[in-house]
Structure formats: C-alpha cells, structure tokens
N, C-alpha and C positions, 0 to 999 in steps of 0.2 A: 158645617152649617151653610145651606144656600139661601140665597138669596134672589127674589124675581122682583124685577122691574117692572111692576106691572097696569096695565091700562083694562080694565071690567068690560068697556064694549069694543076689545079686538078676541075675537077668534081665537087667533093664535095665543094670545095671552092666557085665555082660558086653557085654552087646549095645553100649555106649560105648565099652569096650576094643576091639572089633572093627574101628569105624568110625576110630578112632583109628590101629590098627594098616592098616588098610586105606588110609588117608589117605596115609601116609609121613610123617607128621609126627612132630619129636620129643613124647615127650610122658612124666614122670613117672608111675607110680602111686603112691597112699598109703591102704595099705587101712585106713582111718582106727579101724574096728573093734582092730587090734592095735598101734596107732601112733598113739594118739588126738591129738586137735588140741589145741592149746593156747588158751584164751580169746583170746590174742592175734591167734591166726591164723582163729579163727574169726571175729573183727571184719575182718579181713582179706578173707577168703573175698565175706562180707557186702558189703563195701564194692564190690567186683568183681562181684558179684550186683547191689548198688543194692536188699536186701533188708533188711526187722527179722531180729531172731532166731524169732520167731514162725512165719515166712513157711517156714522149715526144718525147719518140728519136724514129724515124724510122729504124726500125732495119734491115730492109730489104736491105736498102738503101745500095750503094758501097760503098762509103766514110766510112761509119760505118762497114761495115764486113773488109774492106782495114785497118782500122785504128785502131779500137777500140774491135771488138768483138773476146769475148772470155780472154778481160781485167778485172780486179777487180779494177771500177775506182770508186773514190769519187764522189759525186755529184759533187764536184766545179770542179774534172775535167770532167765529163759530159757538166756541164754548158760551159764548156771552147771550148769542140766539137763542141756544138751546138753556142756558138758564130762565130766558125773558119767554121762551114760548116752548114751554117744556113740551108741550105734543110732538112738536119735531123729531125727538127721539125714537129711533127705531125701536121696536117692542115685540115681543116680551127679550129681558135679555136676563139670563141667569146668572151668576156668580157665586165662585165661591171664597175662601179666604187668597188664593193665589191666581186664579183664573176666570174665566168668563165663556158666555157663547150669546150669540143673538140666534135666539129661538127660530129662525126662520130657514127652514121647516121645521119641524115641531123633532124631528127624529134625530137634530141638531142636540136637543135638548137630553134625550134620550140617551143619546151615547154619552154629554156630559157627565152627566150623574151616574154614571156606568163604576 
C-alpha cells in the first residue's frame, strides 16, 4: 500500500495521484496541508526517504526565508518548522511500507511503484 503526501493545488502532486491511480495500485492520500503530520511521522516519512529534515523543506517558500533562512538550525528544529508550517514540505512525496521517493519529477514516481 502507498501512500501520497499530497498538496490539491501542486501540479506535481496532481500529476502523482494520476500515475498512481493509473497504476492500479492501492494507495492512501493525506493532504498533509489539512491533516498535518505529526513530528513522529515525519521522522518516519524521513527514514523511508533515507533524508535530513533539511533535504524536505521548501526553501523558497515565505514562511522559511520569514523565519528560518539563513539560521543554523538542528534537524529537530527543522522538524519543528515543518510541523508548525507544514507547506514547507516538499511535495508530492510517495511512500510505501519501507521506502519513499519525492515526486519531483513525476517519473521519480513512476519507476517507484515499478
């Protein structure tokens, strides 16, 4: 069973659900935007990734140049960011019971579920 991390107005997120539903595979959504992750499950996520908290964060994003960049922060307070302003999170990211991939490019996604 997979699972998508997923954000309704990215593109790319869309464009995961498709390949997903195109697949036949089961697969969970969690639009993590209204259903935010828990610290725990974002070490989780991480761990399936084989990523820091750093590696996820959108840096582009306001909240992070407002708040955080240009900091020398810990992962856990990384993780702490991305619990308090979950948009940060890179998106879409797929997982499944052992592994992960950030959808970016969509073909990323593709070979996942292969």
């Amino acid at each position: 069973m997979y699972t998508i991390l997923h954000n309704s107005r990215c593109g790319k997120s869309r464009d995961a659900i498709k390949i997903l539903e195109e697949s036949g595979k089961d697969f969970v959504v969690r639009e993590y935007l209204k259903e935010p992750l828990t610290k725990d499950e974002l070490k989780e996520v991480l761990t399936k990734l084989n990523l820091k908290p750093l590696d996820i964060v959108r840096t582009n994003e306001e909240d992070w140049k407002a708040n955080f960049k240009g900091k020398d922060l810990s992962d856990d307070e990384v993780l702490n960011a991305l619990v308090e302003y979950p948009k940060l999170i890179q998106r879409p990211i797929v997982t499944d019971e052992k592994s992960g991939v950030i959808g970016r490019p969509k073909e990323l996604v593709e070979d996942f579920i292969k």
